[in-house]
Z-matrix of the N, CA and C atoms (Angstrom, degrees):
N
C 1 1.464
C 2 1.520 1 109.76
N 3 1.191 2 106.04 1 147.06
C 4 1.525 3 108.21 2 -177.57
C 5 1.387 4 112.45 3 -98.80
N 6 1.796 5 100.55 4 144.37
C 7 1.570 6 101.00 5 164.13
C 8 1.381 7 119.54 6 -14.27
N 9 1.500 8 115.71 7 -71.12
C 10 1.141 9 128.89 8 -130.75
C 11 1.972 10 96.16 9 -82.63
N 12 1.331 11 110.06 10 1.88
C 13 1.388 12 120.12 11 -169.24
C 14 1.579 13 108.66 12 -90.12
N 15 1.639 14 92.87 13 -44.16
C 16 1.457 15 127.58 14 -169.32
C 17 1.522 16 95.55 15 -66.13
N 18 1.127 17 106.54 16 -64.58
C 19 1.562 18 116.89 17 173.41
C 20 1.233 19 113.50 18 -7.12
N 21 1.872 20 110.37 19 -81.76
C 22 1.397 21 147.19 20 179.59
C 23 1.325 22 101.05 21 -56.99
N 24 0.864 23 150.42 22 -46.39
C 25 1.735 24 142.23 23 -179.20
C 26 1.543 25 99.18 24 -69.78
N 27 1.274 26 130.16 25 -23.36
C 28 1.727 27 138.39 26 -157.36
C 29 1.545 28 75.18 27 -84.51
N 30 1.424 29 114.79 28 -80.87
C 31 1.793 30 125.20 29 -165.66
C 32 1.506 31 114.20 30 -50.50
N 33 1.306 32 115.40 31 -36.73
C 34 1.429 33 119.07 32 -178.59
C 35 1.392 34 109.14 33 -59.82
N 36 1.462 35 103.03 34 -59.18
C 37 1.448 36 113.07 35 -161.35
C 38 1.846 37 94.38 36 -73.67
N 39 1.180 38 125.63 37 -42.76
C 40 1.821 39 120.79 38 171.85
C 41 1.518 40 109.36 39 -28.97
N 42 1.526 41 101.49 40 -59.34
C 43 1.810 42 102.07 41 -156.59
C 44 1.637 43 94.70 42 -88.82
N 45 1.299 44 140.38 43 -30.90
C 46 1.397 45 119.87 44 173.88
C 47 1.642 46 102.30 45 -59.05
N 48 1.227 47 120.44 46 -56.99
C 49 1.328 48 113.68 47 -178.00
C 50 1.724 49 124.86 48 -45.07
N 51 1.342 50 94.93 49 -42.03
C 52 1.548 51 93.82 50 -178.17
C 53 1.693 52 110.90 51 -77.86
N 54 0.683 53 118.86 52 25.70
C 55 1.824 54 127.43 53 -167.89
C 56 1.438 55 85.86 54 -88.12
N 57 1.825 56 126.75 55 81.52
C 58 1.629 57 121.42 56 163.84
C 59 1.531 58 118.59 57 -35.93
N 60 1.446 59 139.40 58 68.37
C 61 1.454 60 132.41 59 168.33
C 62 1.476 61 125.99 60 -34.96
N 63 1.397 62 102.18 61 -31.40
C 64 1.933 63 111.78 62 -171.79
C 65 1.606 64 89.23 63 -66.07
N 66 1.425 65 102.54 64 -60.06
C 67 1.456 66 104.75 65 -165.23
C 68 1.120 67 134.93 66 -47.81
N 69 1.836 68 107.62 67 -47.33
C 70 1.134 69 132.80 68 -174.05
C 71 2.230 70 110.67 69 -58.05
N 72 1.497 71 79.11 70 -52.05
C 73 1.320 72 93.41 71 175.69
C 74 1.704 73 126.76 72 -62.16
N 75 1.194 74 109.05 73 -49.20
C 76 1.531 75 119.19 74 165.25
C 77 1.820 76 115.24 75 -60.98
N 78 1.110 77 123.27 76 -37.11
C 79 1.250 78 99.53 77 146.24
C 80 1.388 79 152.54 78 -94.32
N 81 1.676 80 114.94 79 5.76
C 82 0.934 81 135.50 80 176.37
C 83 1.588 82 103.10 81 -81.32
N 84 1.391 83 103.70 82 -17.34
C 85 1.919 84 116.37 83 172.55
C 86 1.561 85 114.76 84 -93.79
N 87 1.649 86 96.52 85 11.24
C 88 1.540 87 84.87 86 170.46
C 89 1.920 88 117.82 87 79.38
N 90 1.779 89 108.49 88 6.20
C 91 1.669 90 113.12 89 -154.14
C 92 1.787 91 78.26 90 -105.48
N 93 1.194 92 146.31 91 -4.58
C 94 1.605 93 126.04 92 -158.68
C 95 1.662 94 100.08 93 64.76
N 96 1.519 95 91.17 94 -175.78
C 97 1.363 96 125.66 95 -158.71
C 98 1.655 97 85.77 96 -91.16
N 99 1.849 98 95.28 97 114.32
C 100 1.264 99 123.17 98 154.91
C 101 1.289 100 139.75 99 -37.15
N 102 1.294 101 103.57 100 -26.97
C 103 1.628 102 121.87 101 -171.60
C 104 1.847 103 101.66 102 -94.53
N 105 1.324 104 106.51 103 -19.52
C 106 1.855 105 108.02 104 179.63
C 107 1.486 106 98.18 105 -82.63
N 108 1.390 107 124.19 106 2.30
C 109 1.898 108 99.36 107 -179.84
C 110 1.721 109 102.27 108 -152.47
N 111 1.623 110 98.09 109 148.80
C 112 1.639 111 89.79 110 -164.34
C 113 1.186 112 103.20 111 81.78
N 114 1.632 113 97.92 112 -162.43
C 115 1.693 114 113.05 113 -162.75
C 116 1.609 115 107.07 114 -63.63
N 117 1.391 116 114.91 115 -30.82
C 118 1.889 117 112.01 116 -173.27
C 119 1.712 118 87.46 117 121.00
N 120 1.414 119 126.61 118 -20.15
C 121 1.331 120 121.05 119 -162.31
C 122 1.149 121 120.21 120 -66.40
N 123 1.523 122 123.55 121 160.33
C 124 1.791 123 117.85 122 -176.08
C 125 1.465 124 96.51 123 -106.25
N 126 1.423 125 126.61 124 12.19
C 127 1.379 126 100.92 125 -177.52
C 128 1.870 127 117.13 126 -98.24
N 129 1.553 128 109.65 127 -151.52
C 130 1.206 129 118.14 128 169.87
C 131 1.231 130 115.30 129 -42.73
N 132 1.424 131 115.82 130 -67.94
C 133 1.543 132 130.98 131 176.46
C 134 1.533 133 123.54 132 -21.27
N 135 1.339 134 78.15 133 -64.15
C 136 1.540 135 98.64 134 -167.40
C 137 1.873 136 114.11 135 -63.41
N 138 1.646 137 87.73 136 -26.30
C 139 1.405 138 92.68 137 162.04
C 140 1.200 139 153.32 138 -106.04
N 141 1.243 140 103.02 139 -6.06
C 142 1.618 141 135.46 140 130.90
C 143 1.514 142 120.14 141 -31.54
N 144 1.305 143 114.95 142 -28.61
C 145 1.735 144 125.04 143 169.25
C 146 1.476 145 109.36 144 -90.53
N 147 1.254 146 138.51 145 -11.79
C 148 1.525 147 128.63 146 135.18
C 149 1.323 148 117.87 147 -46.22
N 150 1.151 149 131.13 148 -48.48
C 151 1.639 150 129.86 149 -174.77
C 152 1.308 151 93.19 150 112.96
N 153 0.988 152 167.78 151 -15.04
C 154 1.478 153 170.40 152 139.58
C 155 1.634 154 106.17 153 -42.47
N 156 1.713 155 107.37 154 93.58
C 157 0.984 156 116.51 155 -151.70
C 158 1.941 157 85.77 156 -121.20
N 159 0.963 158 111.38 157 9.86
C 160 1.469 159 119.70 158 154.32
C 161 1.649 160 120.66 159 -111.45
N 162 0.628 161 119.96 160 -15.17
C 163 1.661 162 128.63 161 152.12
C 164 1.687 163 126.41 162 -92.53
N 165 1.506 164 111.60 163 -11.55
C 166 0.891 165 112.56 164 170.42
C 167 2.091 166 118.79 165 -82.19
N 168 1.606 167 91.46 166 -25.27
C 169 1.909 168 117.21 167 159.05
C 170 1.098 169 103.94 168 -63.29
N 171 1.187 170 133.01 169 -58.13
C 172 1.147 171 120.64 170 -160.77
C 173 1.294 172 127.74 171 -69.26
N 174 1.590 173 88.31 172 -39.18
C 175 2.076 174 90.25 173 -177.19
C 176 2.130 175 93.37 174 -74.23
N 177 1.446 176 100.88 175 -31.79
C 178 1.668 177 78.71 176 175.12
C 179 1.514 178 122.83 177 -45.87
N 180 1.223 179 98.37 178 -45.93
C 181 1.973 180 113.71 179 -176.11
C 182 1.733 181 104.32 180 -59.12
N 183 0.808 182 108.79 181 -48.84
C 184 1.617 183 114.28 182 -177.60
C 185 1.734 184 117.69 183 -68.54
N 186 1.490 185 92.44 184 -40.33
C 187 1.595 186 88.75 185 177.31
C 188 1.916 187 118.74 186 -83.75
N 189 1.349 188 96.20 187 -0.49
C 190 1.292 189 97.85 188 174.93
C 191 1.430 190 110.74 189 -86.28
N 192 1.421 191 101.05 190 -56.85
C 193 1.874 192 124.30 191 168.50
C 194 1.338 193 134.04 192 -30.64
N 195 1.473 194 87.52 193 -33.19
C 196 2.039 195 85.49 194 -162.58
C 197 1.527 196 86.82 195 -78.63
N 198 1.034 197 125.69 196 -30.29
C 199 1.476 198 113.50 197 -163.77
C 200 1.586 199 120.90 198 -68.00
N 201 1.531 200 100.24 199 -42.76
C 202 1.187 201 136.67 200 160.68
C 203 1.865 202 94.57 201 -31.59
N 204 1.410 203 95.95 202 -80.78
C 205 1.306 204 87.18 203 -161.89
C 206 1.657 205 135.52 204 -93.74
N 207 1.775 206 92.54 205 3.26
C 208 1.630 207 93.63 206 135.78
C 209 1.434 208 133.36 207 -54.23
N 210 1.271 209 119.23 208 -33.74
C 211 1.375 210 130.35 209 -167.36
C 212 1.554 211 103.88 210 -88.15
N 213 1.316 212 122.28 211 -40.31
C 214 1.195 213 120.41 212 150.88
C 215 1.592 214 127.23 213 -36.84
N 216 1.171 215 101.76 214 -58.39
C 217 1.452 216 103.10 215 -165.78
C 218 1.594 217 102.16 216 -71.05
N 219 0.985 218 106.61 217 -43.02
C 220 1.800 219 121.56 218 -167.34
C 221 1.460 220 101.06 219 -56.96
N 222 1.241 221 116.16 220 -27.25
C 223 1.397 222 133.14 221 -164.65
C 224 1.427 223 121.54 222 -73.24
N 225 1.825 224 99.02 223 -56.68
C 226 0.872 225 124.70 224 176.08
C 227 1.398 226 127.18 225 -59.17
N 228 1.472 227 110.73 226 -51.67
C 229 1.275 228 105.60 227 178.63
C 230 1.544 229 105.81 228 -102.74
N 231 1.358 230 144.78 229 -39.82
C 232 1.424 231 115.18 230 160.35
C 233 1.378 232 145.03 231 -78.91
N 234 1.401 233 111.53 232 -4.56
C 235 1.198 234 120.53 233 166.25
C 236 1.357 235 104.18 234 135.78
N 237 1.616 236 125.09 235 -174.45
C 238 1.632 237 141.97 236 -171.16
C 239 1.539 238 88.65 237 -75.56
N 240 1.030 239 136.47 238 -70.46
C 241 1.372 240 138.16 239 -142.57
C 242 2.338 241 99.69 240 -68.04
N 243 1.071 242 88.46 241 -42.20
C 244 1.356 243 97.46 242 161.59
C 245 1.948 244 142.72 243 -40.03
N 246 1.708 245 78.82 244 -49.96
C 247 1.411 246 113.97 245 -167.64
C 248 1.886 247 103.18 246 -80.02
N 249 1.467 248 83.77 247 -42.57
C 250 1.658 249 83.75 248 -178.73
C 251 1.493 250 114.02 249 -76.89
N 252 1.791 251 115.42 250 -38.65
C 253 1.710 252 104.77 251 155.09
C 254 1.249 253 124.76 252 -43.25
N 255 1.195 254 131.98 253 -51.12
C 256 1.548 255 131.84 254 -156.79
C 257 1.315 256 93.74 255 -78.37
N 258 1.241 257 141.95 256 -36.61
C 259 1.508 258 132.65 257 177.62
C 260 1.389 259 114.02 258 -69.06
N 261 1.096 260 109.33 259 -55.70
C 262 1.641 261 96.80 260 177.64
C 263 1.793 262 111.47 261 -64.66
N 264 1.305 263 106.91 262 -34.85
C 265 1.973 264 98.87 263 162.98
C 266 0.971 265 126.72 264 -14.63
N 267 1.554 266 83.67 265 -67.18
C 268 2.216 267 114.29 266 -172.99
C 269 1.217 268 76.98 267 -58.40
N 270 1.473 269 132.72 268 -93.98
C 271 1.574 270 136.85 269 -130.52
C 272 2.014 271 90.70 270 -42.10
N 273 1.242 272 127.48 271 -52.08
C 274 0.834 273 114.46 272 179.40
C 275 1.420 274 127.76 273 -85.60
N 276 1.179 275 147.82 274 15.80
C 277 1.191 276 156.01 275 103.30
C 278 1.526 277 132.42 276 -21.09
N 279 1.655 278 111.30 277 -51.33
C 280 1.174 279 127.45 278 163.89
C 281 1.942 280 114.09 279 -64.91
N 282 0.766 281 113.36 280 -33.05
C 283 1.817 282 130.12 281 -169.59
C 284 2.046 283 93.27 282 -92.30
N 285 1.592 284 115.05 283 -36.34
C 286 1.374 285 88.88 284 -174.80
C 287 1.821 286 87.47 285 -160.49
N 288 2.085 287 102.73 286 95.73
C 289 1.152 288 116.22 287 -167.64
C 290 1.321 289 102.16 288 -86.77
N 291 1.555 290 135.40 289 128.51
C 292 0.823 291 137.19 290 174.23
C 293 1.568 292 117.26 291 -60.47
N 294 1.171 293 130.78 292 -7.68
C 295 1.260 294 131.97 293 174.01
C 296 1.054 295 128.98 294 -82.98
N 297 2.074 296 117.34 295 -29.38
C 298 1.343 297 133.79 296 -166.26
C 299 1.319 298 93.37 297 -109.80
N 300 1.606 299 150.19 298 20.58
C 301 1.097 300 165.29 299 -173.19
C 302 1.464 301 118.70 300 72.15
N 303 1.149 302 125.58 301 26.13
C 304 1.306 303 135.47 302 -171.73
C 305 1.183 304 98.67 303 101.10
N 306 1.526 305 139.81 304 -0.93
C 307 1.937 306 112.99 305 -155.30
C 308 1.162 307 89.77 306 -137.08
N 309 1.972 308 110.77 307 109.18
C 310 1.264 309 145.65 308 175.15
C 311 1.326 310 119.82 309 -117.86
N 312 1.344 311 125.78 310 -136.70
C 313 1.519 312 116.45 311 -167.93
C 314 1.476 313 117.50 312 -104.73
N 315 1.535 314 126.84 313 -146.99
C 316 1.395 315 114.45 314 174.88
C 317 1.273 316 80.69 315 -123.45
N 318 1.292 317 153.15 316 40.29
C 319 1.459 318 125.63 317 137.62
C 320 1.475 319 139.11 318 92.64
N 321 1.703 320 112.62 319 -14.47
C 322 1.131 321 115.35 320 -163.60
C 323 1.267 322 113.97 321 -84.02
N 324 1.452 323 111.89 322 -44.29
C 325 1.639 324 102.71 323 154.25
C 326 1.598 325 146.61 324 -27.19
N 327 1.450 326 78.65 325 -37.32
C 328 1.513 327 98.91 326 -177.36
C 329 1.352 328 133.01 327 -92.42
N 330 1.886 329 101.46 328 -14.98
C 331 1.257 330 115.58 329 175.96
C 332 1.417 331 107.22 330 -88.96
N 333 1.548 332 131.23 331 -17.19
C 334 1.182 333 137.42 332 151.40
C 335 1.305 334 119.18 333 -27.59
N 336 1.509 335 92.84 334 -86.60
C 337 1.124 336 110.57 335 -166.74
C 338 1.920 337 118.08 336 -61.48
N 339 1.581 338 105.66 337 -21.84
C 340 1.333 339 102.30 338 140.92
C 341 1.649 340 150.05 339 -25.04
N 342 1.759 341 94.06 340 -79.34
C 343 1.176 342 118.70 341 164.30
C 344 1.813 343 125.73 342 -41.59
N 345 1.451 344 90.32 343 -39.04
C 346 1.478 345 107.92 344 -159.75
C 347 1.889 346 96.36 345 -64.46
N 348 1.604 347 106.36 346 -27.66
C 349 1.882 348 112.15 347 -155.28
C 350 1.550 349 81.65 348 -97.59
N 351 1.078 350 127.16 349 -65.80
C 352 1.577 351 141.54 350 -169.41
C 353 1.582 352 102.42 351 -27.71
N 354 1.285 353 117.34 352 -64.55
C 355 1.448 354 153.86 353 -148.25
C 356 1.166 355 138.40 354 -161.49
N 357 1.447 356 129.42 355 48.73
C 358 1.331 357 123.19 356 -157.14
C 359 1.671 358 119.01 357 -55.55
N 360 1.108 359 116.86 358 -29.78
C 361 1.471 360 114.63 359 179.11
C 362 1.706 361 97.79 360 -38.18
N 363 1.567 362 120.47 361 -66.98
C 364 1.165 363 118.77 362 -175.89
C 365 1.177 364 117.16 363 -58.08
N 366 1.255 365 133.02 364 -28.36
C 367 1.638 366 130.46 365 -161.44
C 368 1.980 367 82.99 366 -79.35
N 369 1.099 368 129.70 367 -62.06
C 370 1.307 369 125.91 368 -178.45
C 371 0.776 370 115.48 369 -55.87
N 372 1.733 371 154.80 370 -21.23
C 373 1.102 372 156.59 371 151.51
C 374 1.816 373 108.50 372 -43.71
N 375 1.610 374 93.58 373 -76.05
C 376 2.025 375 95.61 374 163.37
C 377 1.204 376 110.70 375 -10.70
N 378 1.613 377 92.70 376 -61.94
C 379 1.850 378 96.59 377 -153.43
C 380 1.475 379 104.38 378 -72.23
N 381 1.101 380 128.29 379 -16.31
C 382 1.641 381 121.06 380 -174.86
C 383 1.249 382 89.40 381 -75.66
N 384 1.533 383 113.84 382 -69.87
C 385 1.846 384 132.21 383 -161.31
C 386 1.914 385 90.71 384 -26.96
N 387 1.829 386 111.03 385 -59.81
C 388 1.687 387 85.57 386 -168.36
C 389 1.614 388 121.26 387 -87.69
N 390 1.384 389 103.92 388 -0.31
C 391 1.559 390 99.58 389 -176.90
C 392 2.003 391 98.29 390 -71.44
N 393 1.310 392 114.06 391 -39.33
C 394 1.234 393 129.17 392 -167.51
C 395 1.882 394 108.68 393 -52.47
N 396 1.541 395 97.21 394 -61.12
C 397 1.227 396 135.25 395 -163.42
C 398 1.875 397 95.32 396 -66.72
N 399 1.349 398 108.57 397 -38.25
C 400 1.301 399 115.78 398 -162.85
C 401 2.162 400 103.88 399 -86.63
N 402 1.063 401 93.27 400 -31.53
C 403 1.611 402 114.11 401 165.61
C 404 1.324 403 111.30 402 -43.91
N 405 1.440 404 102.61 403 -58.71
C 406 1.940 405 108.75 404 -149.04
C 407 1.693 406 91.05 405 -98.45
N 408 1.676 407 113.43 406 -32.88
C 409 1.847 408 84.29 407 -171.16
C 410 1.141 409 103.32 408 -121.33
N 411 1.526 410 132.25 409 10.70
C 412 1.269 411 157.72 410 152.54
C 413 1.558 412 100.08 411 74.36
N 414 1.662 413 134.69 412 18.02
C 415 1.388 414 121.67 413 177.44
C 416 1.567 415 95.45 414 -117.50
N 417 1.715 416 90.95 415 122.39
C 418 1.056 417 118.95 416 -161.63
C 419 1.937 418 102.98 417 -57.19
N 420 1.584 419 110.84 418 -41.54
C 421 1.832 420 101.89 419 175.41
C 422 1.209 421 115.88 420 -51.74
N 423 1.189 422 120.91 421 -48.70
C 424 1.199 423 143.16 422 175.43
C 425 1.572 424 103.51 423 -21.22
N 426 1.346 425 106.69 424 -85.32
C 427 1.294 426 104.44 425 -179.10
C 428 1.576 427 137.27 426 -76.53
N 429 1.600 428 100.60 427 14.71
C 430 1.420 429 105.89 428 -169.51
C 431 1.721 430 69.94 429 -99.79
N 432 1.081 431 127.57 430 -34.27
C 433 2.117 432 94.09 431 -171.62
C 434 1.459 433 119.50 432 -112.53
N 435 1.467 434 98.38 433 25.43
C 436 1.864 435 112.26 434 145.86
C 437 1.351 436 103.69 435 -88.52
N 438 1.366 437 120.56 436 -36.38
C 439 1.117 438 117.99 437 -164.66
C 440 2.029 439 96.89 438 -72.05
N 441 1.219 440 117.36 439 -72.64
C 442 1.635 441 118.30 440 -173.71
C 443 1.802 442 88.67 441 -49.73
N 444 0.893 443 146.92 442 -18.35
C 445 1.472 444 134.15 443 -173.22
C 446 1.694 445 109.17 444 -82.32
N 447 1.394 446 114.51 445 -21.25
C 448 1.400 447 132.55 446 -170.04
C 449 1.299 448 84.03 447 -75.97
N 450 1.322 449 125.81 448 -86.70
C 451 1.174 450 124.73 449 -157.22
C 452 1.536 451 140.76 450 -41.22
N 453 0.926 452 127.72 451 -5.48
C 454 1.701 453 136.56 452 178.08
C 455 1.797 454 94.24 453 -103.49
N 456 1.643 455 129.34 454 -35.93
C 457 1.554 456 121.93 455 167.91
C 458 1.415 457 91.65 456 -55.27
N 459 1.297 458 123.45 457 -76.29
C 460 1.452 459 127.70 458 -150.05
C 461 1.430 460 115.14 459 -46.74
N 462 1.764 461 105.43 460 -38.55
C 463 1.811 462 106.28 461 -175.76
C 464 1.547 463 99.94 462 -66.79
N 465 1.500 464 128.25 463 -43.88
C 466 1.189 465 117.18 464 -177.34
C 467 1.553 466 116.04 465 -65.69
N 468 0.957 467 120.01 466 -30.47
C 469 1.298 468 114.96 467 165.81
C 470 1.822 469 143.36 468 -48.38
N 471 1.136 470 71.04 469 -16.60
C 472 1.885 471 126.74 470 -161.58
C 473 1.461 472 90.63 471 -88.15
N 474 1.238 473 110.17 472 -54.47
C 475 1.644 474 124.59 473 -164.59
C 476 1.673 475 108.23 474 91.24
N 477 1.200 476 91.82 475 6.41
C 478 1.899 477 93.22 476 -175.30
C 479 2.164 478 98.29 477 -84.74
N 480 1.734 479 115.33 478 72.03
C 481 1.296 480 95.21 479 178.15
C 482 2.326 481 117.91 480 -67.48
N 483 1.152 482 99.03 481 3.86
C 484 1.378 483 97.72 482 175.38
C 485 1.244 484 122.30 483 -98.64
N 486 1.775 485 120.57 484 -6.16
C 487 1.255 486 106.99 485 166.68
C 488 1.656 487 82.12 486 -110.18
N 489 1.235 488 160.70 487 3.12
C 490 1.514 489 151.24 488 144.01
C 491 2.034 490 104.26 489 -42.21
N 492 0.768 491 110.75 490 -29.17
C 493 1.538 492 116.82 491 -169.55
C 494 1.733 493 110.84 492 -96.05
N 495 1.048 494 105.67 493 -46.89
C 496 1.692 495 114.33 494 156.73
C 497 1.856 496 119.89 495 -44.59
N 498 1.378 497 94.57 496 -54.89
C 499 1.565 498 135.99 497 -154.60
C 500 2.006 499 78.50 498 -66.44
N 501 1.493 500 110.16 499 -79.47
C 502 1.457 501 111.91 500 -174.62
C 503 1.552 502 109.96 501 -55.33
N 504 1.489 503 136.39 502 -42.37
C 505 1.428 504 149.04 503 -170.46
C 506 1.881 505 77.06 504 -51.86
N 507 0.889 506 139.82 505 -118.35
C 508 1.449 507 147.40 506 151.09
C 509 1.281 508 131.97 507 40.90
N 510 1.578 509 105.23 508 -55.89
C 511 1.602 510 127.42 509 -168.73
C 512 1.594 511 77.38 510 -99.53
N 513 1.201 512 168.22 511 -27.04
C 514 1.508 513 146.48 512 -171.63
C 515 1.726 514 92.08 513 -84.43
N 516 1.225 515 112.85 514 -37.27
C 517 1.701 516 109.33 515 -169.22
C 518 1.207 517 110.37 516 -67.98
N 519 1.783 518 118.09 517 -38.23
C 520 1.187 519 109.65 518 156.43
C 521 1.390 520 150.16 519 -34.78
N 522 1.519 521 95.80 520 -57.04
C 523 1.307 522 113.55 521 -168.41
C 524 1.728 523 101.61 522 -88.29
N 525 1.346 524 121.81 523 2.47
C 526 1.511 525 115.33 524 161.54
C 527 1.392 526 104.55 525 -94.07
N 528 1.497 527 128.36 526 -29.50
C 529 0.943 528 106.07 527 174.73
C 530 2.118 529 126.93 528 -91.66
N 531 1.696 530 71.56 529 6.51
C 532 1.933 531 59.24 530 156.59
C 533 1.763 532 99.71 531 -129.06
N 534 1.033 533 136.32 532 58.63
C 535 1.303 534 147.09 533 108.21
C 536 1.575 535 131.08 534 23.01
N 537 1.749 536 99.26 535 -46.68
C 538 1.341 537 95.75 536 -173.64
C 539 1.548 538 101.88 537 -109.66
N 540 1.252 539 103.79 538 -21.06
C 541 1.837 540 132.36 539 171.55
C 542 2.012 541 87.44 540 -43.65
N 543 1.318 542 108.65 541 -59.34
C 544 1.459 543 128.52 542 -146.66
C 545 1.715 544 83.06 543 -61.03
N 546 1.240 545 101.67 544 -70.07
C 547 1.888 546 109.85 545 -175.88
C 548 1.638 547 107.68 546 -30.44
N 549 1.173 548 84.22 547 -86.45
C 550 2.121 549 89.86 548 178.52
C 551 1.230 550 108.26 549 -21.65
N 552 1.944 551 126.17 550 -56.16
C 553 0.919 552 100.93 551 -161.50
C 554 1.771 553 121.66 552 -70.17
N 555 1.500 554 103.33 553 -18.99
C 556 1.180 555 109.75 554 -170.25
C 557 1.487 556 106.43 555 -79.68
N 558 1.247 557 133.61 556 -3.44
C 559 1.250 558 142.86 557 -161.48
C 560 1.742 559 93.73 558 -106.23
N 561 0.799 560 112.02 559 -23.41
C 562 2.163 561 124.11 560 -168.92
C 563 1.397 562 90.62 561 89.90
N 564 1.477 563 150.54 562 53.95
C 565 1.462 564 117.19 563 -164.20
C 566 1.738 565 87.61 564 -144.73
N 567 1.324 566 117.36 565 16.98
C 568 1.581 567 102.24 566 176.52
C 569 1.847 568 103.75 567 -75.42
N 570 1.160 569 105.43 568 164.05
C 571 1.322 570 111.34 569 166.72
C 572 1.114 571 110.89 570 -69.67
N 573 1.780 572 131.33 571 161.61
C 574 1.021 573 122.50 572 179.50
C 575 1.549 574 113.08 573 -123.96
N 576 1.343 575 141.88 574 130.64
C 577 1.571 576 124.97 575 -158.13
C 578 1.722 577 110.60 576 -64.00
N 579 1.189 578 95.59 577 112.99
C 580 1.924 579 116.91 578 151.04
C 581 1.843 580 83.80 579 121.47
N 582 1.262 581 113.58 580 8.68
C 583 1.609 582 106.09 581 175.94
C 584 1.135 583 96.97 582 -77.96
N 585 1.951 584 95.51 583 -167.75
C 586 1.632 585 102.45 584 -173.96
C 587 1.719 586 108.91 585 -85.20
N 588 1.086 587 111.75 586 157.79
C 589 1.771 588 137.43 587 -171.77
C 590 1.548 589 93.12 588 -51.08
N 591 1.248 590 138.04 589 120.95
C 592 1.396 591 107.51 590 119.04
C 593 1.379 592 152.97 591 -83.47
N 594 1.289 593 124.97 592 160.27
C 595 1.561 594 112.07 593 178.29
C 596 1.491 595 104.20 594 -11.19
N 597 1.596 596 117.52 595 149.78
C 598 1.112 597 131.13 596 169.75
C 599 1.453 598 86.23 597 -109.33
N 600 2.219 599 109.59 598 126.06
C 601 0.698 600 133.77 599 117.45
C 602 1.164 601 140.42 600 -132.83
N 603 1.597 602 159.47 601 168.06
C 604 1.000 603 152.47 602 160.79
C 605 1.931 604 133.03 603 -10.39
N 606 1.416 605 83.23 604 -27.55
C 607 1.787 606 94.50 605 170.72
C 608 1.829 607 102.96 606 -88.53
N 609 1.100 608 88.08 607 -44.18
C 610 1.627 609 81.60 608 168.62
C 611 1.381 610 148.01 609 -85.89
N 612 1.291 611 90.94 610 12.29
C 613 2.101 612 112.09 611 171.86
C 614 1.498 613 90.82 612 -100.77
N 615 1.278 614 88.81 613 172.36
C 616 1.705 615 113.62 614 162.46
C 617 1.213 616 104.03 615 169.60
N 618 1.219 617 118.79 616 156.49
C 619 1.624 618 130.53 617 -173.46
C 620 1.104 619 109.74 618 -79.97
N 621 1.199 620 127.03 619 100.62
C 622 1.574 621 139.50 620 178.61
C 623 1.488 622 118.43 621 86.31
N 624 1.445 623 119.47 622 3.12
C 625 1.567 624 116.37 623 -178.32
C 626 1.619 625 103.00 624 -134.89
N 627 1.542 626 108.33 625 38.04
C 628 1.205 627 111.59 626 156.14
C 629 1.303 628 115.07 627 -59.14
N 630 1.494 629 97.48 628 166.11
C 631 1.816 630 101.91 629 175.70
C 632 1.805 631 93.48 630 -88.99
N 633 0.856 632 132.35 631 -3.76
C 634 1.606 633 113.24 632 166.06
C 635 1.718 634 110.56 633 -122.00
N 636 1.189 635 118.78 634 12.72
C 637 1.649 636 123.50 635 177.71
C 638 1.299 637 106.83 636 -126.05
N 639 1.432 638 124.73 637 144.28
C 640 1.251 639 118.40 638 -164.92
C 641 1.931 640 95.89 639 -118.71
N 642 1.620 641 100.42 640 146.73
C 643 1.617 642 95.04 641 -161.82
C 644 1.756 643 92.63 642 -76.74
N 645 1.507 644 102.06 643 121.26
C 646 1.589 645 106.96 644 175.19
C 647 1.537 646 99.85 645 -126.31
């Protein structure tokens, strides 16, 4: 495959990914700019604190999807090596939208729904790792970065080492961008799901590994 292919699956999959859905949608509902209430976040979560608990699905579905189906498409017609750039693009597109100045969500939705087009064995693996993870210690970060940590073992397991290399490229971006997720936990101080709220700020959202949203 050529540069110049690679390129185009890199850019394709960037700007579908960066397409803010929370945002787009919350004001297309008439709610203002998503980022003025709550954490500042563009994801589900954050829009889930409007009370619009059908728009708060939706941008989940979408922010998982587009990536998904960048990687699909990219896939399809230029090939595997393609398919797996343009998904991680999006994933990074979605995490740092060039429109909102780079500062988008933490991704977990999106690395799902990645995994799920790329490779589903792994994307279903994810999804066990946090339903499992989210069961036994009930904090929802927690298990969104066992869960992105599963995935690069599982692809090799798989024998797939080219989505294992995607899979880790991904799961490190994650886990820097939940950073402050990482502290709390080491501090005992993450929230725990159906506990009490803390302050809403930006360290404490994330796209799908809220303490009241589960990363789908």
């Amino acid at each position: 495959m050529t540069s110049l292919l690679i390129a185009l699956a890199a850019a394709g999959g960037y700007l579908f990914g960066s397409i803010p859905f929370g945002l787009v949608l919350t004001r297309m509902a008439g709610l203002g700019d998503i980022r003025a209430i709550g954490s500042g976040n563009i994801g589900a979560t954050n829009v889930l604190r409007t009370g619009r608990k059908d728009l708060a699905a939706l941008t989940l579905i979408l922010d998982a999807g587009k990536a998904g189906i960048a990687a699909a498409v990219f896939g399809y017609f230029l090939g595997t090596t393609a398919g797996l750039v343009a998904g991680a693009f999006a994933f990074a597109g979605h995490c740092f939208p060039v429109w909102l100045g780079f500062k988008g969500g933490k991704g977990v939705a999106t690395f799902i729904g990645t995994m799920l087009v790329v490779f589903w064995p792994v994307g279903l693996t994810v999804i066990a790792t946090w339903l499992i993870m989210a069961a036994i210690f009930r904090i929802s970060s927690l298990a969104a970065l066992a869960a992105a940590l599963a995935a690069p073992f599982a692809a090799l397991g798989w024998g797939r080492t080219d989505v294992a290399i995607m899979a880790g490229v991904l799961t490190v971006l994650i886990y820097w961008l939940h950073r402050a997720n990482i502290g709390r936990l080491l501090k005992g101080e993450e929230p725990r799901i159906g506990g009490d709220k803390k302050a809403d700020t930006p360290d404490n959202d994330s796209d799908g590994d809220d303490p009241d949203t589960p990363a789908t």
